[in-house]
C-alpha positions in Angstrom: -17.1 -90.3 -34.3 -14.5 -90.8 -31.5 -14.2 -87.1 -31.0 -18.0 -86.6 -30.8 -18.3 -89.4 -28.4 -16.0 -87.4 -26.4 -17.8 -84.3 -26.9 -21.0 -86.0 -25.3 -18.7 -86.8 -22.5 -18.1 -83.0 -21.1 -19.2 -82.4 -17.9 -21.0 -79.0 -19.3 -24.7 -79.4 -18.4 -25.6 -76.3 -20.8 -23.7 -77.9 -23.7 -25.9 -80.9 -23.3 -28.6 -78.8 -22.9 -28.2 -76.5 -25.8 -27.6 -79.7 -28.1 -31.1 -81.6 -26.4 -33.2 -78.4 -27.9 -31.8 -77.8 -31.1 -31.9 -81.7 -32.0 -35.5 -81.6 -30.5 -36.5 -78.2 -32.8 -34.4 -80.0 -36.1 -36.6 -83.2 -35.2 -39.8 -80.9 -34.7 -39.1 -79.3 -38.6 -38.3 -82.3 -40.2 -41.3 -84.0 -38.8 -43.6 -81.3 -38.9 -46.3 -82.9 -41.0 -46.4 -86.0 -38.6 -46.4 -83.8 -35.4 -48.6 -80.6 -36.0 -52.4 -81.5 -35.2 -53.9 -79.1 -37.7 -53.2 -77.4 -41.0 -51.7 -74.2 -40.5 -52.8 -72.3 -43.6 -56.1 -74.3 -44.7 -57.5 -74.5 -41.1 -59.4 -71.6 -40.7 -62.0 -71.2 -38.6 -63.5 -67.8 -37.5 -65.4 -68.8 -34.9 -62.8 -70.2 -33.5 -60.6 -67.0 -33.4 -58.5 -66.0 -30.5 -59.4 -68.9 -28.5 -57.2 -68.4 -25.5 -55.2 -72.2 -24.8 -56.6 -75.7 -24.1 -57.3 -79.2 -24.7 -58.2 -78.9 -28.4 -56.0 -76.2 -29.1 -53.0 -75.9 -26.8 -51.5 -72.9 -27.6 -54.8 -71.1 -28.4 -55.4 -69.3 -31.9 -55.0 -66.7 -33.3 -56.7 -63.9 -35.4 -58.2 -65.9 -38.1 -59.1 -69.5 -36.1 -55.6 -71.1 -37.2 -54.1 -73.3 -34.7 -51.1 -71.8 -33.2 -49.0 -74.9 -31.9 -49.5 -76.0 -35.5 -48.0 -72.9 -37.3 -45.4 -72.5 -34.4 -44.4 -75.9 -35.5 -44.3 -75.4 -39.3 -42.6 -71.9 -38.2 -39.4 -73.9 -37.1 -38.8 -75.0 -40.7 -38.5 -71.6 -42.6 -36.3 -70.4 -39.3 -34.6 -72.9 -38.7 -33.7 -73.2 -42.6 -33.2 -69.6 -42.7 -30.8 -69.5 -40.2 -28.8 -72.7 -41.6 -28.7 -71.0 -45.0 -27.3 -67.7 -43.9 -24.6 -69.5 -41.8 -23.6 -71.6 -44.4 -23.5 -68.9 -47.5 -21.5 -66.6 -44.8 -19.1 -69.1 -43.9 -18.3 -70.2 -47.5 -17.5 -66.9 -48.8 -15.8 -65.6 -45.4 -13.3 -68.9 -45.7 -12.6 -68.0 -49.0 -12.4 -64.3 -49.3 -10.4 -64.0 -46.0 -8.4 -67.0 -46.9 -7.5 -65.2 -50.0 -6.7 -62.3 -48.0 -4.6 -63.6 -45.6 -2.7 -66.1 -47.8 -1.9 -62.8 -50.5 -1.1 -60.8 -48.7 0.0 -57.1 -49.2 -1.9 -54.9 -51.3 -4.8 -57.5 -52.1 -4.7 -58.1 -48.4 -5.0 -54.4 -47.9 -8.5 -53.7 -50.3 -9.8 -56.4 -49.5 -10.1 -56.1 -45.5 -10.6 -52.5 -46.5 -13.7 -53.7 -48.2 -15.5 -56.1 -45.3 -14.3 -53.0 -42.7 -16.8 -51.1 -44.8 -19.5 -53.8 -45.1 -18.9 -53.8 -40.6 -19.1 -50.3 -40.8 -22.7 -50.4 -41.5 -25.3 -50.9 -38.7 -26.1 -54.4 -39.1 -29.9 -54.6 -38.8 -30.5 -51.6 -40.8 -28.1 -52.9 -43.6 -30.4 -55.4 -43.3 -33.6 -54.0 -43.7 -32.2 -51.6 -46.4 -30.8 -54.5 -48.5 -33.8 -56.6 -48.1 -36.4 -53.3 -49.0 -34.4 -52.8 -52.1 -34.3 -56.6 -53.3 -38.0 -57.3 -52.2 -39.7 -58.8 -48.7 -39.3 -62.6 -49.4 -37.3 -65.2 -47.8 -34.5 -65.5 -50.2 -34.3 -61.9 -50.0 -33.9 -61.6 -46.2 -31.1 -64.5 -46.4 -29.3 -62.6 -49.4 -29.1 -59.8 -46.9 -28.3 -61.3 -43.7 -25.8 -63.4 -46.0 -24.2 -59.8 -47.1 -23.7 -58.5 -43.3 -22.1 -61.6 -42.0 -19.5 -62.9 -44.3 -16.9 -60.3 -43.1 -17.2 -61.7 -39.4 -16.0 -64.7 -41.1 -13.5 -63.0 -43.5 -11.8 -61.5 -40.9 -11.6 -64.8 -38.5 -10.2 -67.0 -41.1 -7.9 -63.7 -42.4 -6.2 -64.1 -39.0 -6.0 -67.7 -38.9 -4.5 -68.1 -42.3 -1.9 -65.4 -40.9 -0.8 -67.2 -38.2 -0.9 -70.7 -40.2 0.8 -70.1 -43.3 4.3 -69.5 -41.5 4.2 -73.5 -40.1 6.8 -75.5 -41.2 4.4 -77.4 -42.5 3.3 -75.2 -45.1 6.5 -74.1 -45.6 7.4 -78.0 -46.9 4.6 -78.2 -48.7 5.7 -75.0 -50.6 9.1 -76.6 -51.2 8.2 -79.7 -52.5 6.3 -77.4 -55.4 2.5 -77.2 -54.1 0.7 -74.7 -55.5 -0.8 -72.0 -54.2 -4.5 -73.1 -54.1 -3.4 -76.3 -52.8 -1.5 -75.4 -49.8 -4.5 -72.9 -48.6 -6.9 -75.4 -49.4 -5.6 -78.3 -47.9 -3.0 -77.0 -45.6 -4.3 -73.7 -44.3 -8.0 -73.8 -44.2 -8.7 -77.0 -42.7 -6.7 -75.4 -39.4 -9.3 -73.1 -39.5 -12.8 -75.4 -39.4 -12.3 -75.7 -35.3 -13.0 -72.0 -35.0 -15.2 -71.7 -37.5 -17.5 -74.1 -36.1 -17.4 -72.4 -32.7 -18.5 -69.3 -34.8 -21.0 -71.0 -37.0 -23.2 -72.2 -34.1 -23.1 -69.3 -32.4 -24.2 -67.2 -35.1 -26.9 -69.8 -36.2 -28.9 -68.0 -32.7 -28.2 -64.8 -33.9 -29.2 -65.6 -37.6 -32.7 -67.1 -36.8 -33.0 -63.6 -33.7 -32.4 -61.2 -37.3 -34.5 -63.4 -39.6 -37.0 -63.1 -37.3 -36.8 -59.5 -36.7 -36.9 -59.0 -40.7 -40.0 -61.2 -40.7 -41.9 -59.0 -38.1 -41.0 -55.5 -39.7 -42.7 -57.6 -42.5 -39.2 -57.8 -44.4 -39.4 -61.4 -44.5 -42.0 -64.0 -45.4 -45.5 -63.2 -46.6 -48.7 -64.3 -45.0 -50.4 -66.5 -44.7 -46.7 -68.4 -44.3 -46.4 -69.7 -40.6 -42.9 -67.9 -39.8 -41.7 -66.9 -36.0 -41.7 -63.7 -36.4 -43.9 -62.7 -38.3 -46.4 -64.4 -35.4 -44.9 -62.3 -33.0 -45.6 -59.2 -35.1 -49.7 -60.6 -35.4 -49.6 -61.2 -31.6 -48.1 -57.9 -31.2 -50.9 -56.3 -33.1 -53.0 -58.0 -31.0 -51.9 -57.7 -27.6 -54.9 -59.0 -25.1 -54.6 -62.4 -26.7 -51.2 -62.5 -25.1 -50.5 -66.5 -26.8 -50.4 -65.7 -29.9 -46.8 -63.7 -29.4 -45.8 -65.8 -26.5 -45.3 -68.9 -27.8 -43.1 -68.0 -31.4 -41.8 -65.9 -28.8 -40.8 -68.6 -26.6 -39.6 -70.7 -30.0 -37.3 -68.3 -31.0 -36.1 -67.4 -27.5 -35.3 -71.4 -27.0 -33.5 -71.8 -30.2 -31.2 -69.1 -29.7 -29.9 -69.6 -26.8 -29.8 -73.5 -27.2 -27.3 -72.7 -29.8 -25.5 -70.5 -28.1 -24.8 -73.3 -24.8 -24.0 -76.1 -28.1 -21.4 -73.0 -29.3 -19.9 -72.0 -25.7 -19.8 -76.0 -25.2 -17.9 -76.2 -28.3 -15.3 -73.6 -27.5 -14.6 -74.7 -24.4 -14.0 -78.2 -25.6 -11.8 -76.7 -28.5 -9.5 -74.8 -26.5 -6.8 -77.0 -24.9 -6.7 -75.0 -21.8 -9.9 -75.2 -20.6 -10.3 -78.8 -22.5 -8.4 -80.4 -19.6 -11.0 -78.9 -16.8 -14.1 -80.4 -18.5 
């Protein structure tokens, strides 16, 4: 608590910024039900198709009559969850697989960074697109394969942390007094590595929800008539005069991303004890 008070403290307007829109977007998801004025999958009216914005709908609607503040809003959830997800599977098996790595040593260490070079080697989107094709266009799907493309970013962090670690007197006591292996990465060597990992984590949830969201509007991703970001974007794409109906999951998805990205620069810079004394 004391060091997140002192977080809150930093002088870095874009951290506070970043951290003001993604707690107002994880408010907006959780509360989605309370917050959205309309339905956004029952509340169909024809008539009331591609209404452009105003007092009864404020950001318009789109092709069908749905109200498009109220699916933007419902929209956060599967994105924002999406991007949580992916983070969260990719940092689990990135700890452990470069921890492994890094803590072994030699030939293990060898194959094994051998093995996430070849995963990186891969364009990432189209690794992507080709795992999530071949496993089906659904959410889970698109997560499995984002998952698969960003666990060796992780890998190869915690690979070079572990490295640099393991030699610390510290760990060399605790390998003395007869710890095991499992326990001295576990709680010795990994826990060194949460700071950067962190750093890492929030700047990748951006670029998680950015690929989800590209997924969803090559139709990789969610299926209608699910309210999804990108997937919106790809309907407002398709049609263009009605410029509102990409705009504003536009806009969503824009904000998100690059709030976490100010939270993750803030972090870093608060993390690092040379630039930690200047803010």
């Amino acid at each position: 608590m004391k060091e997140f008070k002192s977080l809150l403290k930093q002088k870095n307007f874009m951290f506070k910024l970043g951290l003001f829109i993604c707690a107002a977007w994880i408010v907006i998801a959780v509360f989605a039900p309370l917050i959205a004025p309309y339905d956004p999958i029952t509340d169909v009216d024809v008539f009331q198709r591609f209404q452009g914005p105003s007092g009864t709908h404020w950001f318009g609607t789109d092709s069908l009559g749905r109200d498009v503040l109220s699916r933007v809003i419902y929209g956060s959830r599967i994105s924002l969850t999406a991007g949580v997800v992916t983070v969260l599977i990719s940092l689990v098996v990135g700890l452990l697989f470069g921890g492994i790595a890094g803590y072994a040593g030699g030939a293990a260490d060898d194959i094994m960074m051998r093995f996430s070079e070849m995963v990186q080697a891969f364009p990432p989107l189209i690794l992507a697109m080709v795992i999530a094709s071949a496993l089906g266009p659904n959410i889970t799907n698109s997560v499995i394969a984002m998952a698969v493309i960003w666990w060796p970013n992780y890998a190869r962090l915690t690979r070079s942390i572990v490295l640099s670690v393991k030699e610390n007197d510290y760990v060399t006591a605790s390998r003395v007094i007869g710890a095991s292996r499992f326990r001295i990465l576990t709680r010795e060597i990994l826990p060194n590595s949460i700071g950067s990992m962190i750093v890492m984590c929030t700047l990748d949830l951006g670029n998680a929800i950015l690929m989800f969201s590209g997924l969803s509007f090559l139709g990789l991703g969610v299926r209608p008539p699910v309210a999804e970001w990108g997937a919106m974007v790809s309907d407002g794409v398709a049609n263009f005069n009605y410029w509102w109906n990409a705009t504003f999951p536009g806009l969503a998805i824009f904000s998100i991303a690059i709030g976490a990205n100010f939270v993750g620069d803030g972090l870093r810079d608060y993390l690092d004890p040379r630039i930690r004394k200047q803010v």
